[in-house]
C-alpha positions in Angstrom: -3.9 15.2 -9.1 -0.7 13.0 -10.2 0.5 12.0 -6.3 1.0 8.7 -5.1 -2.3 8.4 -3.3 -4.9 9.9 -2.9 -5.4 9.4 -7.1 -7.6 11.2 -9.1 -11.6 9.0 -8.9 -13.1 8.0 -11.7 -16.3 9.6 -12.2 -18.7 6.9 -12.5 -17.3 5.7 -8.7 -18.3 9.6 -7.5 -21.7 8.7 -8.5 -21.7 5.6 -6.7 -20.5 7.5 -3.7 -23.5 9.9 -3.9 -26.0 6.9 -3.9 -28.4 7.0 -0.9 -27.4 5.8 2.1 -27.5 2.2 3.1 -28.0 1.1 6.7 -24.9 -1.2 7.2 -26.5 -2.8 10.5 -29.8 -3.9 9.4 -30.2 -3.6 5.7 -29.4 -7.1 3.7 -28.1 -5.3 0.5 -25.2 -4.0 2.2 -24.6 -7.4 3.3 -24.5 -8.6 0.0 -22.6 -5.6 -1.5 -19.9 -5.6 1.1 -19.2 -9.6 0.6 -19.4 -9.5 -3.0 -16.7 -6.1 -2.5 -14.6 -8.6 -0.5 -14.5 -11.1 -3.4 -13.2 -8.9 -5.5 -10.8 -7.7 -3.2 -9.6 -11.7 -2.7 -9.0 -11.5 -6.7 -6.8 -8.4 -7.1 -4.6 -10.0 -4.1 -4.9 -13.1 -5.0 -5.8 -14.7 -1.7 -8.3 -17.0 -0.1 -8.1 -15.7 3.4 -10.6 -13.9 5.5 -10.4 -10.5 4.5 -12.1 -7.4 6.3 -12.5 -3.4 6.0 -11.6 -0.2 8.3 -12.8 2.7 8.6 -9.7 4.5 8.2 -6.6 5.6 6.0 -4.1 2.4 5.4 -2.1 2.9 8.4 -5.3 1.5 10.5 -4.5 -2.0 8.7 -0.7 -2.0 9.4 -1.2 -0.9 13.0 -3.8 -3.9 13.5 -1.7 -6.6 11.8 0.9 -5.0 14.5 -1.3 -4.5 17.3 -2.7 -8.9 16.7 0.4 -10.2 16.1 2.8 -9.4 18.1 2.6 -9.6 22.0 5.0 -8.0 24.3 8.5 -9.4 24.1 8.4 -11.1 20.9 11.2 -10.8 18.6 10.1 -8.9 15.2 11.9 -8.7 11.9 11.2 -5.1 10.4 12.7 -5.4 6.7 13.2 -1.9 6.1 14.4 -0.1 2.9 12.0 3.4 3.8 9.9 5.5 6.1 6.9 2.6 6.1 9.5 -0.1 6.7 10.8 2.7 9.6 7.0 2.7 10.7 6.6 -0.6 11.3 9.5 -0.8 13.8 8.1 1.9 15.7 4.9 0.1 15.8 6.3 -3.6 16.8 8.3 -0.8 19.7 4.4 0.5 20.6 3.3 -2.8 20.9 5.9 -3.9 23.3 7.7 -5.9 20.2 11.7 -6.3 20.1 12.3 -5.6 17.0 15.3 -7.0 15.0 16.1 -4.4 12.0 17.3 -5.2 8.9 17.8 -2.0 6.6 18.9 -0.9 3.6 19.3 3.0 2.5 16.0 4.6 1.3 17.4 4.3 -2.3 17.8 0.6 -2.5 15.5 -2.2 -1.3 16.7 -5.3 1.0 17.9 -8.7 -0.5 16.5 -12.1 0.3 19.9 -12.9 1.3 20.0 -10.3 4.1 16.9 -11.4 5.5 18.1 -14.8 5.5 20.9 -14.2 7.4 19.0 -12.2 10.2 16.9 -15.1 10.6 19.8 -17.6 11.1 20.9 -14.9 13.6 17.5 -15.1 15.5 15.9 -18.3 15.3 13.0 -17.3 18.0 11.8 -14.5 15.2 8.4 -15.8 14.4 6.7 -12.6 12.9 8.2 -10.2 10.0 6.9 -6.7 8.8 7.4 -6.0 5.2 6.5 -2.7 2.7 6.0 -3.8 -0.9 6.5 -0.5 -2.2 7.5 2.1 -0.7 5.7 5.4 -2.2 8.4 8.3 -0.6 11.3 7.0 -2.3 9.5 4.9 -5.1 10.8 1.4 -4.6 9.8 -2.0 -4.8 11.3 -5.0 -3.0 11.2 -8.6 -4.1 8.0 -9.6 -2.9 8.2 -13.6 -3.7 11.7 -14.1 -2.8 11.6 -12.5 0.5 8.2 -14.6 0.8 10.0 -17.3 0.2 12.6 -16.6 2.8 10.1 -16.1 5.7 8.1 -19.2 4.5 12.1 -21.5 4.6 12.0 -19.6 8.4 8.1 -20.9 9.5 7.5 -16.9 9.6 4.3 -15.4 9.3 4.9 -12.4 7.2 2.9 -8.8 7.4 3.0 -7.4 4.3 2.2 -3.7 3.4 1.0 -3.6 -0.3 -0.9 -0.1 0.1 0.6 0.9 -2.8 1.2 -2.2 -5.4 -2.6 -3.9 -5.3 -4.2 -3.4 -8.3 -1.1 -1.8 -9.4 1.2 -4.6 -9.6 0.8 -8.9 -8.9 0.7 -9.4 -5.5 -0.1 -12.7 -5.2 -0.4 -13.0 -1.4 -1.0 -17.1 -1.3 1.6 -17.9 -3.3 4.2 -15.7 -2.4 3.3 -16.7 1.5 1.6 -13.4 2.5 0.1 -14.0 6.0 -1.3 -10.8 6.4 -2.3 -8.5 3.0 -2.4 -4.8 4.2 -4.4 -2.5 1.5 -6.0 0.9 1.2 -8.7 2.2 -0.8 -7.1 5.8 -2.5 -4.5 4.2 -4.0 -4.4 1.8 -6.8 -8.0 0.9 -6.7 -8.9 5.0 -6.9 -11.6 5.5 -4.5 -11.9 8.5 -1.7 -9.8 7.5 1.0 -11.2 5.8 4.1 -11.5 2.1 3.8 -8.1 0.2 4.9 -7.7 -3.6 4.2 -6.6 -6.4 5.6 -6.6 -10.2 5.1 -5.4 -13.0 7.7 -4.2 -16.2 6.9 -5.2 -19.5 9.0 -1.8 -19.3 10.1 -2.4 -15.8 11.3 -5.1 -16.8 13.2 -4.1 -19.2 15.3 -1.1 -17.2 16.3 -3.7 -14.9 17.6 -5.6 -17.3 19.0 -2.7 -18.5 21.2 -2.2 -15.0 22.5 -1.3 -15.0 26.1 -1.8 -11.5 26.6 -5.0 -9.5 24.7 -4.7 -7.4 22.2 -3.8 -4.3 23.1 -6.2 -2.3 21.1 -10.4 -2.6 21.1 -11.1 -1.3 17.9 -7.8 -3.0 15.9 -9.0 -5.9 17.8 -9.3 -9.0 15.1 -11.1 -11.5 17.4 -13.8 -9.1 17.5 -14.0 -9.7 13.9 -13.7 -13.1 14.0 -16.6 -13.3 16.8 -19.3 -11.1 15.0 -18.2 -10.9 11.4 -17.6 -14.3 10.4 -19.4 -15.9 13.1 -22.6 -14.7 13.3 -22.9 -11.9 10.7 -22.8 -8.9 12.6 -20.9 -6.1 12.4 -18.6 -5.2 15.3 -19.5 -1.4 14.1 -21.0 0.6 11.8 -19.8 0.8 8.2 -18.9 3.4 6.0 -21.1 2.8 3.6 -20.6 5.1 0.9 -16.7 4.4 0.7 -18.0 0.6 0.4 -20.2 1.4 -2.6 -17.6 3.8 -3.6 -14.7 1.1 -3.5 -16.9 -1.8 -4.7 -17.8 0.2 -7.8 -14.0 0.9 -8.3 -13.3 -2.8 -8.2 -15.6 -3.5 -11.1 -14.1 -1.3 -13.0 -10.6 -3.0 -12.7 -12.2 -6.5 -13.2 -13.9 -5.4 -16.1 -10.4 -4.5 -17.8 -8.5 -7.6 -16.2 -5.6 -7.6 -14.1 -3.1 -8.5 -16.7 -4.2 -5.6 -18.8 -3.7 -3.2 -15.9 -0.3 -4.2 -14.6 0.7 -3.8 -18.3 -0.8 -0.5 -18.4 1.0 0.4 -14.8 4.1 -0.7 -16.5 4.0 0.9 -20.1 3.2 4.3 -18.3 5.7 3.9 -15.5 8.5 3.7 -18.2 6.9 6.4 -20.0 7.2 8.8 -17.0 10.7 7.6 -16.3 12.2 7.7 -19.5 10.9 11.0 -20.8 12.3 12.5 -17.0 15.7 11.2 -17.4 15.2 12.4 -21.1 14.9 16.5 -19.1 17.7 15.2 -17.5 16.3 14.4 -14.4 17.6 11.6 -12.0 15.8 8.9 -10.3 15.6 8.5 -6.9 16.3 4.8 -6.9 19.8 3.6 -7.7 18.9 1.2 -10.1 15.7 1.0 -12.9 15.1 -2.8 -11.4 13.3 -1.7 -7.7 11.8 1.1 -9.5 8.1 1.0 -8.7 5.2 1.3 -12.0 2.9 3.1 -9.2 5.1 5.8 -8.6 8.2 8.0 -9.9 10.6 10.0 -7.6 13.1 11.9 -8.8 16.0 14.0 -7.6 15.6 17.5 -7.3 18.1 19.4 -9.5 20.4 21.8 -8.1 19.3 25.1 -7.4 15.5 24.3 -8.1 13.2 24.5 -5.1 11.0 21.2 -4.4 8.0 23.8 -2.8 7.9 26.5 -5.6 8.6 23.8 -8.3 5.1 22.3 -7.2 3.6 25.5 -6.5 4.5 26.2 -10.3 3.4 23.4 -11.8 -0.2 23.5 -9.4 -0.7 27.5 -10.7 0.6 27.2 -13.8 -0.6 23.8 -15.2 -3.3 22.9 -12.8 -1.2 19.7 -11.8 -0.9 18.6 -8.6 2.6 16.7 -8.0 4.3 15.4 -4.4 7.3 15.9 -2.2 8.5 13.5 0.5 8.8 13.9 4.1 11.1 13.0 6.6 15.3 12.7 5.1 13.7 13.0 1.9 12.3 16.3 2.5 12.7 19.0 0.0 15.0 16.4 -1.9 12.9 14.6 -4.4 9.3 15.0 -6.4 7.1 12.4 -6.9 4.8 11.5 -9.7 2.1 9.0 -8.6 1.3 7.2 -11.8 -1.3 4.0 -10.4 -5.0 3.7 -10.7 -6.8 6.2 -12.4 -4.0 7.8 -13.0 -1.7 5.1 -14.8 -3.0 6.4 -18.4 -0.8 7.6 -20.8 -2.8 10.5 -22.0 -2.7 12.1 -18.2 1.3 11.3 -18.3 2.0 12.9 -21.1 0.5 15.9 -19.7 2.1 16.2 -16.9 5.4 15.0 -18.1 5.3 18.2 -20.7 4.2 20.7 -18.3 7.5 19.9 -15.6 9.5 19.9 -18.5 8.0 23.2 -18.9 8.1 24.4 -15.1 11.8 23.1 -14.5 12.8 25.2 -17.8 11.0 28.6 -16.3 12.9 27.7 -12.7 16.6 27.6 -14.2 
């Protein structure tokens, strides 16, 4: 299963899945197991911020960064360079937001300088939405400059980083991440169903001066604030096994240290990419800089079909591969090579059986 999320699991995090069940609500081990999995979390994004867990795929984190930061009538900057940067403006427009767009074509990623001069153009902008990496068109944006940018501006910035934690640095306290948005069957390779999502101070007391409530119960952060870090209580019950699942992941990518996974990511990201252009393939991004080590899309060649191409290679090779959706549709494959999945050995195969499928398609 080579797609950008979910990733192939590692075995040894199955197991830890199949353990018996815990009772989140009562029993002090989960406690302790879902703290120290927090901790760990903190690390990979290098933050000190409150951080908490959803039940739910990683759009449950962007819609409650969303849903507690901006109230009705609030100017938004959406940066935008793909269909989660899209997303986000349609969720600051369910929420109410006004939001102030600044794009770039799915290929290419925004500048700092573009975002900079949006924000001279709209001084009241207090709040901007941000994708990391965008997995349908593979690209990565300039996470510190842009940082950097909203920081210069007082903004508190919402960053999505599904797809680049434990991937690629993140950094979120330095690089002036207000709110880290995560997801558990990416990167870190566990069975989808925990979103994550840290908040700042700063975060905080914009939602604390709120003068309308959320409008969400369950996205609701204040609940989380009011029972989770306040008296130790769970607003509701926990998916345990994903916890002990994801937990089980993380000490796994401690064990072999961050550096020596985002040089992995990287050595088998240019693996992938070279050897494609190598076919003859194109990338989907317009230049090698903004392409992301997680994941490889590439141009699908003339006269090839994207559905039968990874029907082929699923039958023929037992691979699993991704299209896009949306403009991209049909246009481009995609390779997810993070996680689990960012070893060479598993690149190699796949890499030699499309070379094989796109020969058998001509």
């Amino acid at each position: 299963m080579f797609t950008p999320g979910p990733t192939d699991v590692h075995p040894v995090v199955l197991r830890a899945m199949a353990e018996p069940l815990i009772n989140p609500d009562i029993d002090v081990r989960f406690f302790k197991i879902y703290d120290s999995l927090c901790n760990k979390i903190r690390k990979v994004a290098g933050t000190k911020n409150s951080l908490f867990l959803f039940a739910g795929e990683g759009m449950v984190a962007l819609d409650s960064a969303v849903a507690n930061l901006v109230e009705p009538g609030d100017q938004v900057l959406s940066i935008s360079s793909g269909v989660f940067g899209d997303g986000f403006t349609d969720l600051i427009k369910n929420y109410r937001g006004k939001p102030v767009v600044v794009k770039s074509e799915y290929d290419d990623v925004v500048t700092p300088n573009q975002v900079d001069r949006a924000l001279e153009k709209n001084p009241r902008i207090r709040v901007a939405t941000f994708v990391h990496c965008e997995t349908p068109s593979g690209t990565i944006s300039p996470l510190r400059q842009i940082g950097k940018v909203c920081n210069d501006h007082d903004l508190l910035l919402i960053t999505d980083a599904v797809s680049t934690l434990a991937g690629v640095p993140v950094n979120a306290d330095k690089n002036h991440v207000d709110i880290c948005l995560g997801a558990s069957q990416k990167c870190f390779s566990s069975p989808p169903g925990l979103a994550i999502i840290s908040v700042s101070d700063r975060a905080w007391e914009r939602i604390k001066r709120r003068k309308t409530g959320v409008e969400s119960f369950y996205l609701d952060l204040k609940t989380w604030k009011n029972m989770w870090l306040k008296d130790r209580t769970f607003p509701y019950t926990q998916s345990t096994s994903e916890v002990v699942a994801l937990n089980k992941s993380l000490d796994l990518i401690l064990e072999e240290g961050l550096n020596s996974i985002y040089n992995r990511h990287s050595v088998v990201a240019e693996y992938v990419r070279s050897s494609c252009e190598k076919m003859g393939l194109n990338l989907f991004p317009k230049r090698q800089e903004i392409c992301s080590d997680t994941v490889t899309v590439l141009k699908i060649p003339s006269g090839i079909g994207e559905t039968k191409l990874r029907e082929r290679m699923r039958t023929k090779h037992g691979i699993i591969i991704a299209g896009s959706w949306g403009k991209l549709a049909g246009r481009v494959i995609r390779l997810g090579h993070m996680g689990y999945n960012a070893q060479k050995a598993k690149a190699e195969r796949v890499v030699e059986a499309l070379s094989e499928t796109l020969k058998s398609s001509k």
